[in-house]
N, CA and C atoms as an extended XYZ file, in Angstrom:
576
Properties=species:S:1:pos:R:3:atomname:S:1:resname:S:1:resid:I:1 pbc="F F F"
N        28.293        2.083      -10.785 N   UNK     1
C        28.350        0.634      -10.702 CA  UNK     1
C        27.587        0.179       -9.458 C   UNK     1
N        26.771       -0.661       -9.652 N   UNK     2
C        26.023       -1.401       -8.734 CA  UNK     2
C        27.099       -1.613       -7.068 C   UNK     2
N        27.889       -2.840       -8.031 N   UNK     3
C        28.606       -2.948       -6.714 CA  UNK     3
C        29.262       -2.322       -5.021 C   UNK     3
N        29.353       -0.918       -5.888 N   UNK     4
C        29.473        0.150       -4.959 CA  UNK     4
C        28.485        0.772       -4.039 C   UNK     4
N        27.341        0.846       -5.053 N   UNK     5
C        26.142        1.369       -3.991 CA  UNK     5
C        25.863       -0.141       -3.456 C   UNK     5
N        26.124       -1.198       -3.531 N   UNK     6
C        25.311       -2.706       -2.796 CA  UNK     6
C        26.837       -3.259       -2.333 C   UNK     6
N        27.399       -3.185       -1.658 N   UNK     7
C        28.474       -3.802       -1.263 CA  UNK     7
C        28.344       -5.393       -1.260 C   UNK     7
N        27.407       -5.944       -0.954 N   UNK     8
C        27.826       -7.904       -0.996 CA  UNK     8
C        26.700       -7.733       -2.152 C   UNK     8
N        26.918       -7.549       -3.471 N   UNK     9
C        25.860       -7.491       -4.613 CA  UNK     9
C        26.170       -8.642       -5.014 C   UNK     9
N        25.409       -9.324       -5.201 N   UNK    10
C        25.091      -10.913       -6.274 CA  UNK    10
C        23.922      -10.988       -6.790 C   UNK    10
N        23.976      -11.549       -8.048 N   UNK    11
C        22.921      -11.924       -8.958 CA  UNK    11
C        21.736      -12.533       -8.111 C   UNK    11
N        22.459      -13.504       -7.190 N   UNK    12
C        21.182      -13.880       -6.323 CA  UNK    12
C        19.937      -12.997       -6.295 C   UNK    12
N        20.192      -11.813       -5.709 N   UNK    13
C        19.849      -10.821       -4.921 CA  UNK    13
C        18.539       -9.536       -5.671 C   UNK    13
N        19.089      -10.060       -7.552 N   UNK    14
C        18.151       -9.733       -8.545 CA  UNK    14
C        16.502       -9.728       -7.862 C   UNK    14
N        16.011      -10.503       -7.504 N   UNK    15
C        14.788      -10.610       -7.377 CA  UNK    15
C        14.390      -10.052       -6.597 C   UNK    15
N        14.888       -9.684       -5.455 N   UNK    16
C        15.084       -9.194       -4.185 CA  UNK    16
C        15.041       -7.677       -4.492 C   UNK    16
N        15.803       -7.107       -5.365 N   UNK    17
C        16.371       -5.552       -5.765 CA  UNK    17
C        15.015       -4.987       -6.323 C   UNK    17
N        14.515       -6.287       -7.184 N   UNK    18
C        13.696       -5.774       -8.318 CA  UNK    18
C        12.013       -5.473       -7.618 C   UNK    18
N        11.461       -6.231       -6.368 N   UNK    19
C        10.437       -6.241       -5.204 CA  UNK    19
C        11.360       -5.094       -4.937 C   UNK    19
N        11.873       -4.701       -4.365 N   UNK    20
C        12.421       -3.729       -3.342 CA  UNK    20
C        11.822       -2.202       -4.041 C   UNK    20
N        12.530       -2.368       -5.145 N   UNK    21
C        12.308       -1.066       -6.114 CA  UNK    21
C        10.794       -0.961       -6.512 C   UNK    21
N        10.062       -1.967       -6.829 N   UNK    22
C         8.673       -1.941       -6.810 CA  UNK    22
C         7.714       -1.518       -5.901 C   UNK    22
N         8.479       -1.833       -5.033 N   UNK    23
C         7.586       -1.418       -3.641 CA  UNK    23
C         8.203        0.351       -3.149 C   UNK    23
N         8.912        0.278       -3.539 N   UNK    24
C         9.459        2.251       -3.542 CA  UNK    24
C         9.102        3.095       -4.357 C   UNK    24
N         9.005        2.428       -5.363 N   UNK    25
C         8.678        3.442       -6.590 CA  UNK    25
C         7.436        4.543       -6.124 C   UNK    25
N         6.181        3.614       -5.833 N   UNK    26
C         5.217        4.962       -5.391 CA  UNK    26
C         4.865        5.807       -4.232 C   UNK    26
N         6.131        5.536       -3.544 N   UNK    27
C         6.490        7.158       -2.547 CA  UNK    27
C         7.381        8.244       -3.606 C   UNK    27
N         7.785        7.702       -4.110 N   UNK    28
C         8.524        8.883       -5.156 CA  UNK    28
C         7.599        9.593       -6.203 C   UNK    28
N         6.356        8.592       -6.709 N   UNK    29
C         5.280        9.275       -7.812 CA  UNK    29
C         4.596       10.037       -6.950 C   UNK    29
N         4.071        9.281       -5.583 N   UNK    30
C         3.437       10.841       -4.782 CA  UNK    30
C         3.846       11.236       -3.550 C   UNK    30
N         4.926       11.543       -3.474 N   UNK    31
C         5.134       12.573       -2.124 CA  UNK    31
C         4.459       14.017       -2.401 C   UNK    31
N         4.237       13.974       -1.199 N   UNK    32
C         3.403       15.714       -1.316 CA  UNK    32
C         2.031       15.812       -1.438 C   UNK    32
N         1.262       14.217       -1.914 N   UNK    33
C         0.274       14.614       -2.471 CA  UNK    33
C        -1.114       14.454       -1.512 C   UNK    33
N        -0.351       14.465       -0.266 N   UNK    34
C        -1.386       13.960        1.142 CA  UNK    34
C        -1.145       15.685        1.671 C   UNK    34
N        -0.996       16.904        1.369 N   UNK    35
C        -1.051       18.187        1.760 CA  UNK    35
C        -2.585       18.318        2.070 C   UNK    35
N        -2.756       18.944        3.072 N   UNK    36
C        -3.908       19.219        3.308 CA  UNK    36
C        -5.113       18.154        4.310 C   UNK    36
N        -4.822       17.189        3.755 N   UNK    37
C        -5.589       16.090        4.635 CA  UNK    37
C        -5.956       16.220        5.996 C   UNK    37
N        -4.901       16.628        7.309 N   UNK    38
C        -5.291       17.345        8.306 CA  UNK    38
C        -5.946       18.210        8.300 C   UNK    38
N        -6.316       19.313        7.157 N   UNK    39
C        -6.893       20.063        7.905 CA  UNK    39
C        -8.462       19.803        7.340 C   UNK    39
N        -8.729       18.671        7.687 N   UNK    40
C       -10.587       17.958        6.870 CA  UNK    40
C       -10.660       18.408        5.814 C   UNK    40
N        -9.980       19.063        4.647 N   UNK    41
C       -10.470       19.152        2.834 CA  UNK    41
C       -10.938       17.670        2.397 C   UNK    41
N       -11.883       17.919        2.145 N   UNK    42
C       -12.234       16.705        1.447 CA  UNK    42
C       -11.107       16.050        0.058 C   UNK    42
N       -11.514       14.955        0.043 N   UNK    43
C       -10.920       14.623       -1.569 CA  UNK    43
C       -11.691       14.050       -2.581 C   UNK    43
N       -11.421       14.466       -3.551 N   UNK    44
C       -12.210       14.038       -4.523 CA  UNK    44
C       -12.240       12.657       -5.192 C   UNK    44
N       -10.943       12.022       -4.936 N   UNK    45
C       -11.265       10.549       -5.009 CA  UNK    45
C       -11.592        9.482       -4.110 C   UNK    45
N       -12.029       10.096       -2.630 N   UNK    46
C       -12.791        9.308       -1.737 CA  UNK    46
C       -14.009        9.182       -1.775 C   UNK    46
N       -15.159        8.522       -1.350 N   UNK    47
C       -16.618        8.709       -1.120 CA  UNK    47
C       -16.663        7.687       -0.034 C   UNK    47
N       -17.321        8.025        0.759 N   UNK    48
C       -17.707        7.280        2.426 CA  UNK    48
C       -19.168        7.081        2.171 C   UNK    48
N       -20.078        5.928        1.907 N   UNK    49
C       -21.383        6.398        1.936 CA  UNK    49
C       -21.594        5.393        3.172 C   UNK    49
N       -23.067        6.210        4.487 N   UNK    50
C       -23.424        4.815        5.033 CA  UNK    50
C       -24.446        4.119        4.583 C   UNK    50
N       -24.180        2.574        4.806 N   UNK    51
C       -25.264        1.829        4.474 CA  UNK    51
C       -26.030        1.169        5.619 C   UNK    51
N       -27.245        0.396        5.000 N   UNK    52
C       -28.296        0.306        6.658 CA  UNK    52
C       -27.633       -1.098        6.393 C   UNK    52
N       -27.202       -1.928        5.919 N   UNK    53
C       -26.454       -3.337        6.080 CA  UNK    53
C       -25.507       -3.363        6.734 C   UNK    53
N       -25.317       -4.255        7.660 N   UNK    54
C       -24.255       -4.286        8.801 CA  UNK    54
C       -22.705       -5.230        7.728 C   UNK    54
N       -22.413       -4.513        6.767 N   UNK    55
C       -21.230       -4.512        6.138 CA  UNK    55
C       -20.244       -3.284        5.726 C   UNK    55
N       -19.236       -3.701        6.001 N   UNK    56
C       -17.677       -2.115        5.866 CA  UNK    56
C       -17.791       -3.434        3.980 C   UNK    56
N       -17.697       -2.485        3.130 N   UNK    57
C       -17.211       -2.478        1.772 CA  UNK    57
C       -16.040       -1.337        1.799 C   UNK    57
N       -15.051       -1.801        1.207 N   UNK    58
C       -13.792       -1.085        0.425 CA  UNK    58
C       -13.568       -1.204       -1.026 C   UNK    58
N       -13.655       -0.327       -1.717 N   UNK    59
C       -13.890       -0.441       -3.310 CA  UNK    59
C       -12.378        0.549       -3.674 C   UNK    59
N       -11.254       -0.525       -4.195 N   UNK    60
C        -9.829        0.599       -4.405 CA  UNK    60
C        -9.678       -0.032       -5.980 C   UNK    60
N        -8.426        0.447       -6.519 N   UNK    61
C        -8.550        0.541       -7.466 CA  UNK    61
C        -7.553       -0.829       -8.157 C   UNK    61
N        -7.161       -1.525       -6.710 N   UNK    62
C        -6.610       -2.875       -7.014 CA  UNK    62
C        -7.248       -4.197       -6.431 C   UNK    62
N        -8.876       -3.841       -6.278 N   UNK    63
C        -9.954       -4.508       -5.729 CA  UNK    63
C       -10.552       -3.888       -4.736 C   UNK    63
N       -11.411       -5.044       -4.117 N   UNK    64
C       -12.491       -4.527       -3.452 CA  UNK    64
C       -12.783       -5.700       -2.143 C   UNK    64
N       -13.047       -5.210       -1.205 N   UNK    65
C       -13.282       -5.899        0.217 CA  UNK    65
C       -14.438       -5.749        1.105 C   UNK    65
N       -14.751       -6.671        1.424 N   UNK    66
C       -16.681       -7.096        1.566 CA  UNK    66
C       -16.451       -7.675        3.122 C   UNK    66
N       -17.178       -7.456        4.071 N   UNK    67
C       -17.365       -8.251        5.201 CA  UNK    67
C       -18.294       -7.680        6.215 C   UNK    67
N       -19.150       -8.630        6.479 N   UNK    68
C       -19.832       -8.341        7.467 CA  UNK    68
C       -19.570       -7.936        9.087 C   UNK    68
N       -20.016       -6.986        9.516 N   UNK    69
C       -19.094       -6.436       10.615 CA  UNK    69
C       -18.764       -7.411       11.981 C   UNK    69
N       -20.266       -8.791       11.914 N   UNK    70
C       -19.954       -9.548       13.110 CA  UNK    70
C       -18.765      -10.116       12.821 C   UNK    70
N       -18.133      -10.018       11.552 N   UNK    71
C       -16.964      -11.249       11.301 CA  UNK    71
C       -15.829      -10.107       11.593 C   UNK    71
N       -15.786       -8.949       11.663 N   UNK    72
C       -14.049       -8.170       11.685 CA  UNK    72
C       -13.965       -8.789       13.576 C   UNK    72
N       -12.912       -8.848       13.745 N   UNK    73
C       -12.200       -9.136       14.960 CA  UNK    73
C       -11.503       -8.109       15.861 C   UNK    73
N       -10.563       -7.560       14.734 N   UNK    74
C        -9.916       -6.202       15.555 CA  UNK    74
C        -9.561       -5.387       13.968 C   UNK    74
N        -9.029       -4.578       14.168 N   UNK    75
C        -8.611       -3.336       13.484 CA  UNK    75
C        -7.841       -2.542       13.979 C   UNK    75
N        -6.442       -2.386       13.529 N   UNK    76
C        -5.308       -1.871       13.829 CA  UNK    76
C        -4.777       -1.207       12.856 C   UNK    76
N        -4.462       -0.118       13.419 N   UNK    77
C        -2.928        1.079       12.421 CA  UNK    77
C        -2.221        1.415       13.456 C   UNK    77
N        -1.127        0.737       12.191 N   UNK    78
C         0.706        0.982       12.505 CA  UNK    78
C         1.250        1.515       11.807 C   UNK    78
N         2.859        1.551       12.012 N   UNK    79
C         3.944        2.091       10.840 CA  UNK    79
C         4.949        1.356       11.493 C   UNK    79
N         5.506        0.571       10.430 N   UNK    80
C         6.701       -0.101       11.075 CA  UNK    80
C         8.373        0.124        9.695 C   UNK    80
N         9.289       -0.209        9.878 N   UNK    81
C        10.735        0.218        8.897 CA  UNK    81
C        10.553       -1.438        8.419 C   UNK    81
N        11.165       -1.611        7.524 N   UNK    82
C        11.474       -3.213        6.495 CA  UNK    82
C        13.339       -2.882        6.511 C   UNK    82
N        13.263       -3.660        7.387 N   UNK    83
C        15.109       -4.095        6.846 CA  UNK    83
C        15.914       -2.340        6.306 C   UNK    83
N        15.330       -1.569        7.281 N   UNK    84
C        15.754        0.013        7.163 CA  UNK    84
C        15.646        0.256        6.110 C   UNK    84
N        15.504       -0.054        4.712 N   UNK    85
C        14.882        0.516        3.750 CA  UNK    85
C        13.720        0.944        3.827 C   UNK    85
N        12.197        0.761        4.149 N   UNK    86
C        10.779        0.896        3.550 CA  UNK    86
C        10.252        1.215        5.297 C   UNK    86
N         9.575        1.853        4.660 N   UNK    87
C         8.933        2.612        6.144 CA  UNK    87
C         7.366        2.173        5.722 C   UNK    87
N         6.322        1.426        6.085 N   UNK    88
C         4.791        0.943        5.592 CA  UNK    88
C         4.362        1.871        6.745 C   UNK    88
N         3.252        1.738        6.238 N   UNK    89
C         2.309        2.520        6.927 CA  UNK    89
C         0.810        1.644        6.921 C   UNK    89
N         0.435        0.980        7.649 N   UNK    90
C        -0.653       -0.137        7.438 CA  UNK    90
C        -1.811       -0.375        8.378 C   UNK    90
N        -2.706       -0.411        8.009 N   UNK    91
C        -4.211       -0.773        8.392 CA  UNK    91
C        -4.692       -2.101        8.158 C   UNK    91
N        -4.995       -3.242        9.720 N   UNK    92
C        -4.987       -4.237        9.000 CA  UNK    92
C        -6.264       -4.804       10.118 C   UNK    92
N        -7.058       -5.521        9.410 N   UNK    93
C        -8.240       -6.279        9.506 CA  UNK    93
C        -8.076       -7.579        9.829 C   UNK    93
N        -8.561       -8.415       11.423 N   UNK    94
C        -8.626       -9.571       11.019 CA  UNK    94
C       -10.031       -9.882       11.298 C   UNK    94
N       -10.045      -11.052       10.915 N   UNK    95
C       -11.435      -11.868       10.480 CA  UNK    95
C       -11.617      -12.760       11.678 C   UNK    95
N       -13.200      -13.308       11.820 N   UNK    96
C       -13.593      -14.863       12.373 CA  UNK    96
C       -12.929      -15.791       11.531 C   UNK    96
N       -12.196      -15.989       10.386 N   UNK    97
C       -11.790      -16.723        9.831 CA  UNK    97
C       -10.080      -16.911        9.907 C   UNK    97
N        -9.371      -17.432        8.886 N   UNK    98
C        -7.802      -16.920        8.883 CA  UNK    98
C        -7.734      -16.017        8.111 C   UNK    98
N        -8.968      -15.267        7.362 N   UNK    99
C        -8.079      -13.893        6.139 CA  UNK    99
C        -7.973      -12.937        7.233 C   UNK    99
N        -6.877      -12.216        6.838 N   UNK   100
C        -6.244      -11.077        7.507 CA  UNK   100
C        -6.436       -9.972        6.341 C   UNK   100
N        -6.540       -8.800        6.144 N   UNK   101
C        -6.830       -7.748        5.105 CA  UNK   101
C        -5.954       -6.554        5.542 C   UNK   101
N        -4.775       -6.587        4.869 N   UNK   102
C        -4.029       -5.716        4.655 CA  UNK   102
C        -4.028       -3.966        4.212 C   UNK   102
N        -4.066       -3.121        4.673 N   UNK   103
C        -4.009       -1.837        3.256 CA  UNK   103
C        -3.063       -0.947        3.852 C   UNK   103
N        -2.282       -1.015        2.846 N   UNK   104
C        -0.841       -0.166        3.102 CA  UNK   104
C        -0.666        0.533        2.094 C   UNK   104
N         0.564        1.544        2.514 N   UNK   105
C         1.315        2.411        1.786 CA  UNK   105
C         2.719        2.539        2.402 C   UNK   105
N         3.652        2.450        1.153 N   UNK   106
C         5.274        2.226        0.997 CA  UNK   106
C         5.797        3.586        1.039 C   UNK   106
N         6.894        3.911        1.728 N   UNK   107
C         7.884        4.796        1.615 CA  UNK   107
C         9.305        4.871        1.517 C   UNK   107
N        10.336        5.171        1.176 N   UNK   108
C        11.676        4.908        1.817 CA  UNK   108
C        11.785        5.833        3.363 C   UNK   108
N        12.441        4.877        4.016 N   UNK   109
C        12.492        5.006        5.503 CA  UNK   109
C        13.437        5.992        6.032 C   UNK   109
N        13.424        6.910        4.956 N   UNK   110
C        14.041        8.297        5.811 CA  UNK   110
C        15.276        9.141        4.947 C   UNK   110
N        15.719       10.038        5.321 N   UNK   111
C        16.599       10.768        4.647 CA  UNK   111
C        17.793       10.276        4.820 C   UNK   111
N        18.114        8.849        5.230 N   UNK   112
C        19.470        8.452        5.658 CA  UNK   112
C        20.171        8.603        4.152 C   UNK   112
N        21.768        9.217        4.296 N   UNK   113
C        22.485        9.253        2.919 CA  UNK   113
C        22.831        8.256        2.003 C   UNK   113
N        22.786        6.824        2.919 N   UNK   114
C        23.141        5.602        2.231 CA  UNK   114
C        21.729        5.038        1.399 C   UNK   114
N        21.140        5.654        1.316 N   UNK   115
C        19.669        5.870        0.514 CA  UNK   115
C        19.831        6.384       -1.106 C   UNK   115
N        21.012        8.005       -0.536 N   UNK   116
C        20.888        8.243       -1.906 CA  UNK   116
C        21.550        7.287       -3.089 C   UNK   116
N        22.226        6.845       -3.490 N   UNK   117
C        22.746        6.156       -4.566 CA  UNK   117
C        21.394        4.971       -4.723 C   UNK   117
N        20.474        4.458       -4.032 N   UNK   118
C        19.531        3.964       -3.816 CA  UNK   118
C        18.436        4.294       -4.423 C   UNK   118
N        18.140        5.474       -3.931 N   UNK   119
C        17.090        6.331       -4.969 CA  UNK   119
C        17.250        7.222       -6.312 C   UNK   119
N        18.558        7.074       -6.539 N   UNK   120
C        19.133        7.088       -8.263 CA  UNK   120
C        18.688        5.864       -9.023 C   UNK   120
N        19.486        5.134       -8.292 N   UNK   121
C        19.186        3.420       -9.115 CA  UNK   121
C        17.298        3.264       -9.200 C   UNK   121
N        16.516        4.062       -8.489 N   UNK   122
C        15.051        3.442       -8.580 CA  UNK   122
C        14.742        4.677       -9.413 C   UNK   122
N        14.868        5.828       -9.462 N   UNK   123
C        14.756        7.176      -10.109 CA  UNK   123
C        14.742        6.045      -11.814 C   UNK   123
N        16.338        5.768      -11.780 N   UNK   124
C        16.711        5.744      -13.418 CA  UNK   124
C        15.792        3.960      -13.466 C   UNK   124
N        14.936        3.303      -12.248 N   UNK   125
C        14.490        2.011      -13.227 CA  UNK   125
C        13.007        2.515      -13.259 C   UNK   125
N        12.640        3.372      -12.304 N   UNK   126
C        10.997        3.903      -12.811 CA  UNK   126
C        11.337        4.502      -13.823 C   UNK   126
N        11.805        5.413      -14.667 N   UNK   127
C        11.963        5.829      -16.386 CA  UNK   127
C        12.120        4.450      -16.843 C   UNK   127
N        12.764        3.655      -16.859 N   UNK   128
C        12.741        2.676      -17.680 CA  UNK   128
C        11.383        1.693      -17.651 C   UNK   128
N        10.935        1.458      -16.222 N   UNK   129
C         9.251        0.812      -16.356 CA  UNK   129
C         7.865        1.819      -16.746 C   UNK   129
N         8.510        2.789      -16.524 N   UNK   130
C         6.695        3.471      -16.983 CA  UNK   130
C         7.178        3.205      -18.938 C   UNK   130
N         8.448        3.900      -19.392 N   UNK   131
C         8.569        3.362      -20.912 CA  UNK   131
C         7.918        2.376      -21.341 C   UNK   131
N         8.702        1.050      -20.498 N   UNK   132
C         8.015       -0.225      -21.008 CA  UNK   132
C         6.587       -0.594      -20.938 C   UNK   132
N         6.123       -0.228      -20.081 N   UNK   133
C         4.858       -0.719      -19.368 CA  UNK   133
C         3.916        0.767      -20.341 C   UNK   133
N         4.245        1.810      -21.071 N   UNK   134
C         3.520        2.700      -21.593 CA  UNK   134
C         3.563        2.068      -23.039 C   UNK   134
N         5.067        1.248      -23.622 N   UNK   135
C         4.788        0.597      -24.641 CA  UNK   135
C         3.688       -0.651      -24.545 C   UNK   135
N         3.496       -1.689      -23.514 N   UNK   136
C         3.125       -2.545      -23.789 CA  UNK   136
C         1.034       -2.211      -23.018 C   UNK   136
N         0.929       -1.013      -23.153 N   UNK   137
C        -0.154       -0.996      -22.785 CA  UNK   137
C        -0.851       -1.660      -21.186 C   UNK   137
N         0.397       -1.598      -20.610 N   UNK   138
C        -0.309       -2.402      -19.504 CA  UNK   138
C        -0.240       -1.513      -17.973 C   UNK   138
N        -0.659       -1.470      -16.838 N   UNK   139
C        -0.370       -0.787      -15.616 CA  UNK   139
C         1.249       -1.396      -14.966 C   UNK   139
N         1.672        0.123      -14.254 N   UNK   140
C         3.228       -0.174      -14.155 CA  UNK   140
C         3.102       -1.078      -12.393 C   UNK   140
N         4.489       -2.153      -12.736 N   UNK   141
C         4.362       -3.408      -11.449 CA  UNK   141
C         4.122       -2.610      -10.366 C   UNK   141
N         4.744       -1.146      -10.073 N   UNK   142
C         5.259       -0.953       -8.417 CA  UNK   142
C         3.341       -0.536       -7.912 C   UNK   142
N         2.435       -0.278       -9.055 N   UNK   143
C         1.026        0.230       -8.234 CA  UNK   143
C         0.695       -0.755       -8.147 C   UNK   143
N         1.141       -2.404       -8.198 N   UNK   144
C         0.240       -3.399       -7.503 CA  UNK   144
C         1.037       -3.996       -6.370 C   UNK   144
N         0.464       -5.017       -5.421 N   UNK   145
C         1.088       -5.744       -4.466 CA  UNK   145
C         1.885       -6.711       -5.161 C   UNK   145
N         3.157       -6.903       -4.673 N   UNK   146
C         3.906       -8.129       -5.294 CA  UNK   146
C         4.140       -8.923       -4.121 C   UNK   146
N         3.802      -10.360       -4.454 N   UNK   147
C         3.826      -11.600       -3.755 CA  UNK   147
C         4.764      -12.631       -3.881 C   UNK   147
N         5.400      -13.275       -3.172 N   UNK   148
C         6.185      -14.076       -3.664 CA  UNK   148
C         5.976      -15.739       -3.085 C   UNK   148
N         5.445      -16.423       -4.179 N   UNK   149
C         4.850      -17.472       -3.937 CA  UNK   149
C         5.653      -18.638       -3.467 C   UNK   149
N         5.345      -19.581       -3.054 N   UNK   150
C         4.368      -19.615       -1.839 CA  UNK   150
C         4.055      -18.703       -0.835 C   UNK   150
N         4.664      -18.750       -0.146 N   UNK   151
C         4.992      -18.002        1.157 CA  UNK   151
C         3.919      -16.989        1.417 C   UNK   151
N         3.973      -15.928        0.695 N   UNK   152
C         2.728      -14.806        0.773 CA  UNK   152
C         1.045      -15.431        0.421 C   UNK   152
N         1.510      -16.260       -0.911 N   UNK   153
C         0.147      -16.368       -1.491 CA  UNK   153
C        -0.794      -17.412       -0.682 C   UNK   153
N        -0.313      -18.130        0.293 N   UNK   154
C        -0.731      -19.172        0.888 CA  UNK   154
C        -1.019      -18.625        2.080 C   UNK   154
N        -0.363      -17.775        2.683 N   UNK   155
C        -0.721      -17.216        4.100 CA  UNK   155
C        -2.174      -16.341        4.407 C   UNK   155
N        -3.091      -16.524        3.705 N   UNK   156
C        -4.537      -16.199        3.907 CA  UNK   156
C        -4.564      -14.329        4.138 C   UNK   156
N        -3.712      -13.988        3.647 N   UNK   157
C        -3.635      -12.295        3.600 CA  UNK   157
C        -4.220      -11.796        2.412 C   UNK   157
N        -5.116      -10.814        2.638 N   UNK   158
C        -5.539      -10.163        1.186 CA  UNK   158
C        -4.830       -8.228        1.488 C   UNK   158
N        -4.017       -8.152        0.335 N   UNK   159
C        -3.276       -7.367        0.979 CA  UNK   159
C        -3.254       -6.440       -0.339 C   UNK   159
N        -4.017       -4.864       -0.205 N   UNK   160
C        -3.940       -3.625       -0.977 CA  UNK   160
C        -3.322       -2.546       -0.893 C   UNK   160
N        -2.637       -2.314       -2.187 N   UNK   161
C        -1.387       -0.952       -1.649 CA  UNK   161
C        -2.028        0.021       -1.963 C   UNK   161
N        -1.681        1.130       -1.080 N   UNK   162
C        -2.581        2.391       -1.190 CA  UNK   162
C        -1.254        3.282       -2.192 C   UNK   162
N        -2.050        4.524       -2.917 N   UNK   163
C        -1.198        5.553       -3.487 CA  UNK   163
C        -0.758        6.885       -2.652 C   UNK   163
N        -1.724        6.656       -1.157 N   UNK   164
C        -1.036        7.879       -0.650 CA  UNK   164
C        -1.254        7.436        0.754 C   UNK   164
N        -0.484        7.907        1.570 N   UNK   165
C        -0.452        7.396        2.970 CA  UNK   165
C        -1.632        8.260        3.962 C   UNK   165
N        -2.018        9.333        3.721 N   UNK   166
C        -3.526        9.256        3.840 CA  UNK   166
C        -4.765        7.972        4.390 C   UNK   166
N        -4.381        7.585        2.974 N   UNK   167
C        -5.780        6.365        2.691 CA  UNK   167
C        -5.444        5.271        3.786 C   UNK   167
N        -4.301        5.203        4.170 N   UNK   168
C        -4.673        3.998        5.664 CA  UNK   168
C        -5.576        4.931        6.785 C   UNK   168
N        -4.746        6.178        7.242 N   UNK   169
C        -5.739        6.471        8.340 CA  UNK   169
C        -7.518        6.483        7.642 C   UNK   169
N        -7.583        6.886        6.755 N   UNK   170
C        -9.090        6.489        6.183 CA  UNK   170
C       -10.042        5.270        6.171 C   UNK   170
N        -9.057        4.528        5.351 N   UNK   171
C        -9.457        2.888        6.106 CA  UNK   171
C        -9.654        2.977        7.511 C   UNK   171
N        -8.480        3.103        8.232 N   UNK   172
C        -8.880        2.678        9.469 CA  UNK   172
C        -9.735        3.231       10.134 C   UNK   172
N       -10.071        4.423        9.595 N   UNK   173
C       -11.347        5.521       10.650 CA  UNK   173
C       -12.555        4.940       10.238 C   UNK   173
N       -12.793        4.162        8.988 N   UNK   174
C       -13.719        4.215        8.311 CA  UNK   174
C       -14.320        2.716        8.962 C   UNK   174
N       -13.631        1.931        9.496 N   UNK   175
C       -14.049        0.588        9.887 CA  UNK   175
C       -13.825        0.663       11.008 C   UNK   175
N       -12.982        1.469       12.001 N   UNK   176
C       -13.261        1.527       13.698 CA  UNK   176
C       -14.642        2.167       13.686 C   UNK   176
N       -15.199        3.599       12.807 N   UNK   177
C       -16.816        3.899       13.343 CA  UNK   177
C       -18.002        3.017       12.520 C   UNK   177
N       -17.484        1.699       11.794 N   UNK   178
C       -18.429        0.907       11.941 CA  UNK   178
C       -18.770        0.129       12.758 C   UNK   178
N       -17.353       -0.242       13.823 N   UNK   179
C       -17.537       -1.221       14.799 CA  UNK   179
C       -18.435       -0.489       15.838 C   UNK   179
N       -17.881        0.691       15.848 N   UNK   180
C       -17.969        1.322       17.235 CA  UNK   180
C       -19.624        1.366       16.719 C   UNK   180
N       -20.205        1.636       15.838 N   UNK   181
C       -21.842        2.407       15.836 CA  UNK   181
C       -22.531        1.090       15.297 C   UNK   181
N       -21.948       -0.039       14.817 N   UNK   182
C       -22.652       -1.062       14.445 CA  UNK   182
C       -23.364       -1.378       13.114 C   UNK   182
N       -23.019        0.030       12.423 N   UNK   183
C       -23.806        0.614       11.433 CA  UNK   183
C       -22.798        0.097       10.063 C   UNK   183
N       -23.066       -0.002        8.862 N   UNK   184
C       -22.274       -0.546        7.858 CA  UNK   184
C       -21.962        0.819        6.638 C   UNK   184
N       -20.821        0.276        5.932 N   UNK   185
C       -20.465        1.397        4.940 CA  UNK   185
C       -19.761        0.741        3.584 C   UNK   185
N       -19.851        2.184        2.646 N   UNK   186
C       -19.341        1.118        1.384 CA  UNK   186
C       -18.114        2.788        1.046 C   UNK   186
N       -17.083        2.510        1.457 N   UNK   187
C       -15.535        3.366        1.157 CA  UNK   187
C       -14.905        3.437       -0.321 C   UNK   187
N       -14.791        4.529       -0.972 N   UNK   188
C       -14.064        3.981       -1.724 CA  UNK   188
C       -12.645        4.839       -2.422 C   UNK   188
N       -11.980        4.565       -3.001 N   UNK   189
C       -10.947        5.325       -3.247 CA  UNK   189
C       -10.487        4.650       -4.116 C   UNK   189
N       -10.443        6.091       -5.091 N   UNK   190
C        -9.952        5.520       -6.500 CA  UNK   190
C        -8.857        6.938       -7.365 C   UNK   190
N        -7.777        6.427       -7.622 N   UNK   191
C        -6.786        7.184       -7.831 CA  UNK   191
C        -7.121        7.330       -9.656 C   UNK   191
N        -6.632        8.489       -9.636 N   UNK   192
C        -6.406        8.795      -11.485 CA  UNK   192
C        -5.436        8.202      -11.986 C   UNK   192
């Protein structure tokens, strides 16, 4: 029963549960699958090419991000916890303008035990969304960004979730040695 694993559970809270679980789901499809990355193996769904145009391109597989390098401002990677559930891991871009450019990757925030009954309830609703989403032919919610409008969609953020926590330090290496050399690139990463 819900109630037990959510102690103040209300219907309210539906919408809230249902983002929450979306945004968890794909640390559970790939844990494990960043092995190796330290030790420089390449991957086969990255390609770094440089270009002689003074533009960083990012080509992922939930869009694509264009800017000329006089316009990036700064470039930062973090990892910060969400309300002790979600541990992000994020690379973020700002502009001469107000867009800010997001690229993250979601985790649950640790082996704490009050997790597990947590990661049952998302275990048994990812079987139930890849079902649905394999009947209706369409890609499952938790591999895209979910927004909740206004609030997100208005705040000038363009914001891409990565499939493996890898791909931020990549981003971010990949647009600090454009600043640093002046030189432009077109990144891309694209998951199966």
């Amino acid at each position: 029963m819900l109630s037990s694993a959510f102690p103040a559970w209300s219907p309210r809270f539906l919408p809230l549960c249902i983002a929450l679980a979306a945004a968890l789901l794909p640390s559970f499809l790939t844990s494990g699958q960043e092995a190796g990355d330290e030790t420089g193996e390449t991957d086969p769904r990255v390609s770094e090419v440089p270009d002689s145009q003074r533009f960083w391109e990012c080509a992922l597989d939930g869009g694509s991000f264009l800017i000329p390098l006089d316009h990036i401002v700064t470039v930062s990677q973090h990892e910060y916890v969400v309300d002790g559930v979600a541990r992000v891991y994020e690379a973020t871009l700002s502009t001469n303008s107000s867009i800010v450019a997001r690229f993250y990757f979601l985790e649950p925030a640790g082996g704490d035990s009050t997790l597990t009954s947590s990661r049952e309830a998302l275990n048994r609703a990812q079987s139930f969304l890849e079902e649905a989403s394999g009947r209706a032919g369409v890609d499952p919610v938790w591999k895209k960004v979910v927004k909740n409008y206004p609030t997100t969609t208005h705040a000038h953020t363009v914001e891409y979730r990565l499939q493996q926590k890898s791909d931020v330090a990549r981003i971010y290496s990949s647009i600090r040695r454009c600043l640093r050399t002046g030189r432009g690139t077109q990144i891309s990463i694209r998951n199966p």
